[in-house]
C-alpha positions in Angstrom: 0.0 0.0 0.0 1.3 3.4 -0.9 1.1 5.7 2.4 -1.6 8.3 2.7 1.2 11.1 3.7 1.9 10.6 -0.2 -1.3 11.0 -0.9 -1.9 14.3 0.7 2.1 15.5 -0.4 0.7 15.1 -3.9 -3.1 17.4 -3.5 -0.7 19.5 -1.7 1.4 20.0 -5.2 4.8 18.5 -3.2 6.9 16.6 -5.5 9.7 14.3 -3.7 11.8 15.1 -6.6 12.0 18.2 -5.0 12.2 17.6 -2.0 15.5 15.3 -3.3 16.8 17.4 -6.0 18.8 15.0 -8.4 21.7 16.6 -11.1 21.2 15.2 -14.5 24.1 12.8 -15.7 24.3 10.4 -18.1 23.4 6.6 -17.7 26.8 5.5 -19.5 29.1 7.1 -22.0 29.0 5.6 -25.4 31.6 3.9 -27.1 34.2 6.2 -28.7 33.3 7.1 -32.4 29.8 5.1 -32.0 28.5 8.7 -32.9 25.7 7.5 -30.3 24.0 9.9 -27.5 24.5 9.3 -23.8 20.9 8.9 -22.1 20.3 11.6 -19.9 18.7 11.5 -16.4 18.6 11.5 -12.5 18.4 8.6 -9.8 15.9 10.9 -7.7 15.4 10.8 -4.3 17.8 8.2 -2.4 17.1 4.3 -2.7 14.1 3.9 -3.9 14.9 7.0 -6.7 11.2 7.6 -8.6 9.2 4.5 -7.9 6.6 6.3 -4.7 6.6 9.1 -7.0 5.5 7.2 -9.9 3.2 5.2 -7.9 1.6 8.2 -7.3 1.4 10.7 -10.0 2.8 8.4 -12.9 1.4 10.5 -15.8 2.2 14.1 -14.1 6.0 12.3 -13.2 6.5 10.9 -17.0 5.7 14.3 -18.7 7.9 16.6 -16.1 10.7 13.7 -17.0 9.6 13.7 -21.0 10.0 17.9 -21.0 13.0 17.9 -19.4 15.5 15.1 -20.8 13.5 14.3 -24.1 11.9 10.6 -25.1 15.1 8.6 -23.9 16.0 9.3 -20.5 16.7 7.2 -17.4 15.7 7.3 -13.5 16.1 5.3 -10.5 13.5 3.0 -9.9 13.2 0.2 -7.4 16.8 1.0 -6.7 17.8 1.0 -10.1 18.6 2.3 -12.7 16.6 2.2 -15.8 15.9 3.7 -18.9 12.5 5.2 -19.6 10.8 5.5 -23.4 8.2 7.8 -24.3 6.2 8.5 -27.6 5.2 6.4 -30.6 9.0 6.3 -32.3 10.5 4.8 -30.0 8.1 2.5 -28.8 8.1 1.1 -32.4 11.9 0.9 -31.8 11.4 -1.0 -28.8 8.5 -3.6 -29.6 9.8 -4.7 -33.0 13.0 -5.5 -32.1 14.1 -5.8 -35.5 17.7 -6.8 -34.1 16.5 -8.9 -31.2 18.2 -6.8 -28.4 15.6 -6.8 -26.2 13.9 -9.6 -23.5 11.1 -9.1 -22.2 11.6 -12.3 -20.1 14.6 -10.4 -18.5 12.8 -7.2 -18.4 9.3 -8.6 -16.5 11.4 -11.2 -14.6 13.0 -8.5 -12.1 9.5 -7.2 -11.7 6.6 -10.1 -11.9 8.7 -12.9 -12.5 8.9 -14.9 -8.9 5.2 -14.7 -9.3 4.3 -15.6 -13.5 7.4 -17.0 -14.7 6.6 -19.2 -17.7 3.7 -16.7 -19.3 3.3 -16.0 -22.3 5.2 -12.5 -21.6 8.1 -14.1 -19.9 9.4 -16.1 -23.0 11.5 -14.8 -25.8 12.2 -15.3 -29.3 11.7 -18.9 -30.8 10.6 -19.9 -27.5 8.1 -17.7 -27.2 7.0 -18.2 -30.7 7.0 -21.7 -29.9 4.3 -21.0 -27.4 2.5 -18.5 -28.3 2.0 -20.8 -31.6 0.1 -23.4 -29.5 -1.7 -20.2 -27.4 -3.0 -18.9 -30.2 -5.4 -21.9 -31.0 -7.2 -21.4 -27.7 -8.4 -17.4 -29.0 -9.7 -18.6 -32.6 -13.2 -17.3 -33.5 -15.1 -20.0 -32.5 -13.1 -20.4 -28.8 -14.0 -16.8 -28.4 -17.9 -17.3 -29.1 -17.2 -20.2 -26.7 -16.3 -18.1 -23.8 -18.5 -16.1 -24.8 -21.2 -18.0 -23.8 -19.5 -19.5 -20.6 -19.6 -15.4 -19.8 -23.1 -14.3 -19.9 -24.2 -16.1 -17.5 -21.5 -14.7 -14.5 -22.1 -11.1 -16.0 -25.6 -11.2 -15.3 -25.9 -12.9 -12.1 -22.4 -10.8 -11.0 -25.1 -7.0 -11.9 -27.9 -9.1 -10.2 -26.0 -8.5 -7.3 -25.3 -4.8 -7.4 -27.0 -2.7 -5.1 -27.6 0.8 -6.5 -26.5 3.5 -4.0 -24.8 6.8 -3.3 -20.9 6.3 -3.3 -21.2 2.9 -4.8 -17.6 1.4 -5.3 -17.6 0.9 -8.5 -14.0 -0.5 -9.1 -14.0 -2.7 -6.3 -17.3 -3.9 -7.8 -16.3 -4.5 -11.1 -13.2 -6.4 -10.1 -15.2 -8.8 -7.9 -17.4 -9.7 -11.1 -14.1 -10.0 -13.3 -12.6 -12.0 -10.8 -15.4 -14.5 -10.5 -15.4 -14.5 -14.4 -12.0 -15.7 -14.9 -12.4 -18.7 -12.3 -15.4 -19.8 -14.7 -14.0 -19.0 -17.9 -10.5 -19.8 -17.2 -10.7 -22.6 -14.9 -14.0 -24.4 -15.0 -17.2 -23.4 -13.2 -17.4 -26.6 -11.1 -14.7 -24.8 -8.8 -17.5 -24.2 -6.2 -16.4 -23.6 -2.5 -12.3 -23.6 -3.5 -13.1 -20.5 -5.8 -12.5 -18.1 -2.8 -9.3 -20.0 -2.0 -7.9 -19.9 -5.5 -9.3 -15.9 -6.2 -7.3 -15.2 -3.0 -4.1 -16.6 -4.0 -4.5 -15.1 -7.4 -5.0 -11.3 -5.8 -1.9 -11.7 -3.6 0.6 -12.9 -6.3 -0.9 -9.9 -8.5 -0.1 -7.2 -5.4 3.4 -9.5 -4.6 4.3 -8.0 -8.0 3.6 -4.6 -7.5 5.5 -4.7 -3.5 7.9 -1.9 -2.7 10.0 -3.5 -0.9 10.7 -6.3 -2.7 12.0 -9.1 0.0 10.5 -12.2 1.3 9.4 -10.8 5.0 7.1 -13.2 6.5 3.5 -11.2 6.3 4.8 -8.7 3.8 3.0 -8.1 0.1 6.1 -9.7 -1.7 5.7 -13.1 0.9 2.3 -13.1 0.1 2.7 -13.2 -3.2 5.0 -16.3 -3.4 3.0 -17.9 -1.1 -0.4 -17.4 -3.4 1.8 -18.5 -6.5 2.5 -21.5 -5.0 -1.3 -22.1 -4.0 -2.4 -21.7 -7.7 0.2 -24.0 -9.1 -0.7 -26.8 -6.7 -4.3 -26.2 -7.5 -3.3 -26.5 -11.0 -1.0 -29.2 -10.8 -4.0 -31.2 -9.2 -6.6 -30.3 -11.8 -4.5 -31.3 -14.6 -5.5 -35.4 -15.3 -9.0 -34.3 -14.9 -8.9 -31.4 -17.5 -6.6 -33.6 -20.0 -9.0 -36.4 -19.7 -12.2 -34.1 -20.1 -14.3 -32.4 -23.3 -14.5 -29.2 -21.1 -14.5 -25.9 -22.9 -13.4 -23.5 -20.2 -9.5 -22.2 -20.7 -7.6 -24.6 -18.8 -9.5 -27.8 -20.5 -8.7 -26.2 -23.9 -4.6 -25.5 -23.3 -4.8 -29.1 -22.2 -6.0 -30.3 -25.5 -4.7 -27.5 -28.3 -2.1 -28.1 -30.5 -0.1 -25.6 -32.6 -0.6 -26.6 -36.9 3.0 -28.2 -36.5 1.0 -30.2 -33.8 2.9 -29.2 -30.8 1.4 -29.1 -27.6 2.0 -28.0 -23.7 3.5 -29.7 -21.2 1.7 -29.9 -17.8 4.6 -27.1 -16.4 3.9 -24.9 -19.3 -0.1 -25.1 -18.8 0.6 -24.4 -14.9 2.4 -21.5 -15.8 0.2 -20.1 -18.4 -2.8 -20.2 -16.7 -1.4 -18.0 -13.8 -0.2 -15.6 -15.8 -3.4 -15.4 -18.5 -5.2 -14.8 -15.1 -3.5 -11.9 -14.3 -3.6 -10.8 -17.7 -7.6 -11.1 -18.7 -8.6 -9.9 -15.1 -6.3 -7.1 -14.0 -6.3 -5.2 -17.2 -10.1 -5.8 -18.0 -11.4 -4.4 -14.5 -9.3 -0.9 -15.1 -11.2 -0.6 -18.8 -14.3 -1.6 -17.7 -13.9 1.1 -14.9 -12.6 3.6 -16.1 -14.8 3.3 -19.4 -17.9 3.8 -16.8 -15.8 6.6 -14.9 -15.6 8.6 -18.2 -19.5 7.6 -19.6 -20.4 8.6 -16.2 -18.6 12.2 -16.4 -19.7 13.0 -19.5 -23.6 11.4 -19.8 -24.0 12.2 -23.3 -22.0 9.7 -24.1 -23.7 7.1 -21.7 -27.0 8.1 -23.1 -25.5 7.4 -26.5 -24.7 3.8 -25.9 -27.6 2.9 -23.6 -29.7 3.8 -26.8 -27.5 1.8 -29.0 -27.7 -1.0 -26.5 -31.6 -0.6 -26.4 -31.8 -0.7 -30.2 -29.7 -3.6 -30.6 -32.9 -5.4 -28.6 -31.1 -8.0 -26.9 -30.3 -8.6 -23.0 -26.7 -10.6 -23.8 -24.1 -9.9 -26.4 -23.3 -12.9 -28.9 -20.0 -12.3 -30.5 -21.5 -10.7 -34.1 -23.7 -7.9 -31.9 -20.2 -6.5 -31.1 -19.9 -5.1 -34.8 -23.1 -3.4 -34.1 -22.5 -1.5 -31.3 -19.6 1.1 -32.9 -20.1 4.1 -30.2 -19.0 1.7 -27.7 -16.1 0.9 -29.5 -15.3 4.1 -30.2 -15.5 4.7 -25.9 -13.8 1.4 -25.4 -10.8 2.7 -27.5 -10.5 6.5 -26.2 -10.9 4.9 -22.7 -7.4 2.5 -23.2 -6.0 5.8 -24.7 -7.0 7.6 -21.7 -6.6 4.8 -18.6 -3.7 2.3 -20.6 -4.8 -0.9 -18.3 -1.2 -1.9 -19.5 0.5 1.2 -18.5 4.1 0.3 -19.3 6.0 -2.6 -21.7 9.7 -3.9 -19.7 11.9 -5.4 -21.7 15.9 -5.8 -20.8 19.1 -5.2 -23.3 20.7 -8.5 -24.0 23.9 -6.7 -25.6 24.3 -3.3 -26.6 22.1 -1.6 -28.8 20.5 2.1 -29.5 17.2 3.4 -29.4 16.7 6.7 -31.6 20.9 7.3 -31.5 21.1 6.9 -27.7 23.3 4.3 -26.0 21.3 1.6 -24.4 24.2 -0.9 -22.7 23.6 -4.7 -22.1 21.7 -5.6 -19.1 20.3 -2.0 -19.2 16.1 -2.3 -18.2 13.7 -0.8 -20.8 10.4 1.1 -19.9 7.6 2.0 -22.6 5.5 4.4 -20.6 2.3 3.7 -22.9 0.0 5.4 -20.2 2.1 8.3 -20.8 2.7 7.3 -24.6 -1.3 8.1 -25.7 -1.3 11.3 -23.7 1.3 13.2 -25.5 0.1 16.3 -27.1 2.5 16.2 -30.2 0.3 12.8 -31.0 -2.6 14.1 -29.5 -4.8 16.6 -29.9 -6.0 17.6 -26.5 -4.9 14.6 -24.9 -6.5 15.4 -21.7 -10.2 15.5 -23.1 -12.5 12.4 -23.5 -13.6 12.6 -27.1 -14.4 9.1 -28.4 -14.9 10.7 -32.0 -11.5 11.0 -32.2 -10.8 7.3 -34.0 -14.3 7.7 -35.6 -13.9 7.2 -39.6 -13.7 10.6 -40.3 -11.1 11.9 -38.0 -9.1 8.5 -37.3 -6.2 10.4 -35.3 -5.0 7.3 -34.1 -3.3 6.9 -38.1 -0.7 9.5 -37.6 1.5 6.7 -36.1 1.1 3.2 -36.0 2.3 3.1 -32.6 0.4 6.4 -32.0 -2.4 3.8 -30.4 -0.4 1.1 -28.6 -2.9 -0.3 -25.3 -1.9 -4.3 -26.4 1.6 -3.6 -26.9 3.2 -4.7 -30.2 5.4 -6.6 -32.6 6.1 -10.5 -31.5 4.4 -9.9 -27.9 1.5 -8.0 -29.0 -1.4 -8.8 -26.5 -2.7 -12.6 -27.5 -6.0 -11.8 -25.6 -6.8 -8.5 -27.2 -10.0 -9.7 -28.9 -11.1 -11.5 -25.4 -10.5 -8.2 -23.2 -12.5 -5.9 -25.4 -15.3 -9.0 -26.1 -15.4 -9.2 -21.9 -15.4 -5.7 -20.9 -18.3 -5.0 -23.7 -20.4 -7.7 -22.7 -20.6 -6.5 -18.7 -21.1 -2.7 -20.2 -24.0 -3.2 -22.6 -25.6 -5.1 -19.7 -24.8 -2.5 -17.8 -26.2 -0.1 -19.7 -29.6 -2.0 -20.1 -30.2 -2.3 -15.9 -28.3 0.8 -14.5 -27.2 4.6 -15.2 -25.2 6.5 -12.9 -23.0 9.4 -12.1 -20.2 11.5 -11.1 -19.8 14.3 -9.2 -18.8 17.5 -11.5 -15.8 18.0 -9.3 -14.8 14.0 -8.5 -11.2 13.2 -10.2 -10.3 9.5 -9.2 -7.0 9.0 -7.6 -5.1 6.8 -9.6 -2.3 4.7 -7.8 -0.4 2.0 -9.9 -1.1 -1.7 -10.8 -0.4 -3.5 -14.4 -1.8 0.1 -15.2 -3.3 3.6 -13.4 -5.5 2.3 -10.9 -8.5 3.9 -8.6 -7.0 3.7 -5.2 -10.5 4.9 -3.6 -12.5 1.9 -5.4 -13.8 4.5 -7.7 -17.6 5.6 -6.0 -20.4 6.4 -7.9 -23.5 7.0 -7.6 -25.9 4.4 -9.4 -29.3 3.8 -9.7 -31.6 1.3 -11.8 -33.4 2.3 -14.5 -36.5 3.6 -14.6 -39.6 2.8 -17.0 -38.8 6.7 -17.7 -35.2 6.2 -18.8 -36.2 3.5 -20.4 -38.4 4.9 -22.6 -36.1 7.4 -23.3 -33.1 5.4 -24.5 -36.0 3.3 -26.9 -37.0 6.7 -28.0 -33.6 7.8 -28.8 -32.6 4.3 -30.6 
């Protein structure tokens, strides 16, 4: 947990950079006629250098940092030092990789690895082609209409459940639902009473990845962590026989059973390690869209109006996978919300030799950071970056073309996001039923407090005030349709 006294040092405009005032030097001299640029920066304050401050005011912290040392810089973080990238350019530069000089097994290892070792995004090169060959067969079309259909049923019991009030915690809401999604979808709905046990293990090896102090100290977040990754693999590692042996069609049964078109399959380690990490992947990033997608409709209600009559004129209570084609102004949110709110706020990769990005001099061993929260909020990119304005990738405008890294939430290149088509299917299925049973609102003067998780992250569970629907509004968003 990030301590309140932060917090308050932040609405009190206090920065702890200074407070620690840091000289700018470089991060290593190049070598001698390389005609390469030294990367500029500062550690920050002592130890931990930047990390509190970017846990706290990542976006305002990456744009002081961008202004003053350009799109290449370094900082301290987690008591080192690392090099931090900034706008479309040189993420491109970054996420191709056309000379493979960049891990991103090294790169997330230091910082989730104890935890999701094995993932899809801790593998590199032919060995994470390898995989992500036999991955791949488990998001086809018709797996995706499958969990589809394993979904609609959680979503609507998961709303059944809300209780529309003032100050309703709308984040810590949404993740409950997501959470009991993924141990259906994922896992099987027959978990029954163990679902608790497993959801719990899965939360703390999520937070054992974002700990400060990074040590195993019996009751700490980064203990916790290690101790809930090794309650998921033996949970796992017990369901396996049963899965391989079964017709099941829930995530784990189908990575038992899928094989790549050279025919390759998993081995019982790699579908351990998989499903950890696909669990943190689908459920973390999903409940920051769908929350901050209702934290933006419910700002600016025009916009919620908008798609609650699209949702009404589509007359149906559940989404099958064609409807989503027919809903385009929630696409168009859904997009300009991952702009806005990255759920994925930052790509890590490591140098494995020396290398350059944009003519500066990255040595080997050196960790990489792609701020894409910061990335889709830069005004040179952007117009008014700030401002929610879904029309902005509509057909006519489209300024997501002017780079095609410009619009980056799934990353890129050879680890592009493998669920991409499942996030956006999930966090549009709970938001048009959303739409149909509920409005709400938020306060005029309400900005959410964003801390950090795999993205910027309500630290106040995100309150709102909802209500059902009434026959009124209701008639309304038919008339409107």
């Amino acid at each position: 947990m990030i301590p309140a006294v932060l917090w308050k040092a932040k609405a009190a405009g206090i920065r702890l950079t200074e407070l620690y005032p840091s000289a700018a030097r470089p991060l290593a001299d190049p070598p001698p006629g390389s005609g390469l640029k030294p990367v500029m920066g500062d550690f920050g304050p002592p130890l931990l250098g930047h990390t509190l401050g970017v846990l706290v005011d990542s976006l305002g912290g990456a744009r002081r940092s961008f202004d003053k040392y350009g799109y290449v810089l370094w900082h301290g973080l987690m008591g080192r030092r690392v090099v931090m990238v900034g706008g479309p350019v040189a993420t491109e530069a970054v996420l191709l990789d056309r000379d493979k000089a960049f891990s991103a097994e090294k790169g997330y290892g230091f910082l989730i690895g104890p935890f999701f070792r094995g993932g899809m995004l801790l593998r590199d090169f032919d060995e994470h082609l390898y995989h992500r060959r036999i991955m791949q067969q488990a998001f086809t079309r018709p797996r995706l209409i499958g969990y589809l259909d394993l979904t609609t049923p959680g979503i609507q019991r998961g709303l059944s459940d809300w209780k529309p009030a003032k100050q309703f915690p709308l984040y810590t809401s949404a993740k409950k639902v997501l959470l009991e999604l993924a141990t259906e979808v994922f896992m099987g709905s027959e978990l029954g009473p163990e679902a608790k046990v497993v959801e719990r293990a899965f939360e703390d090896a999520v937070q054992g990845g974002q700990a400060v102090v990074r040590a195993n100290v019996p009751g700490g977040v980064w203990a916790r962590g290690l101790r809930g990754r090794h309650v998921l693999k033996n949970y796992f590692r017990r369901e396996l026989p049963a899965k391989r042996a079964g017709d099941g069609t829930d995530l784990f049964s189908v990575l038992c059973r899928t094989k790549s078109e050279e025919g390759h399959t998993f081995s019982d380690d790699d579908i351990v390690n998989h499903m950890i990490f696909v669990m943190m992947a689908a459920h973390d990033t999903s409940t920051i869209a769908l929350s901050m997608m209702a934290y933006l409709i419910g700002k600016h209600p025009e916009w919620q109006d908008r798609l609650r009559a699209e949702s009404f004129a589509l007359g149906k209570e559940t989404l099958e996978y064609d409807d989503l084609e027919r809903l385009p102004s929630l696409d168009l949110v859904f997009k300009e919300t991952l702009r806005m709110y990255a759920p994925v706020g930052q790509q890590v990769r490591e140098a494995v030799k020396d290398t350059e990005i944009l003519g500066h001099y990255i040595p080997a061993k050196t960790t990489v950071i792609i701020g894409s929260y910061p990335s889709m909020r830069m005004e040179a990119w952007w117009p008014h970056p700030d401002e929610f304005d879904p029309e902005r990738f509509a057909e006519h405008r489209r300024e997501d073309k002017v780079h095609r890294f410009a619009w980056s939430p799934f990353g890129g290149g050879a680890h592009k996001c493998i669920g991409l088509y499942f996030g956006g299917m999930t966090v549009k299925a709970i938001m048009h039923q959303m739409l149909l049973h509920y409005r709400w609102t938020v306060p005029a003067d309400y900005e959410v407090p964003l801390g950090w998780g795999t993205g910027p992250t309500p630290v106040d569970g995100l309150p709102i005030d909802l209500f059902r629907l009434t026959a009124a509004d209701r008639l309304s968003a038919r008339r409107t349709a």
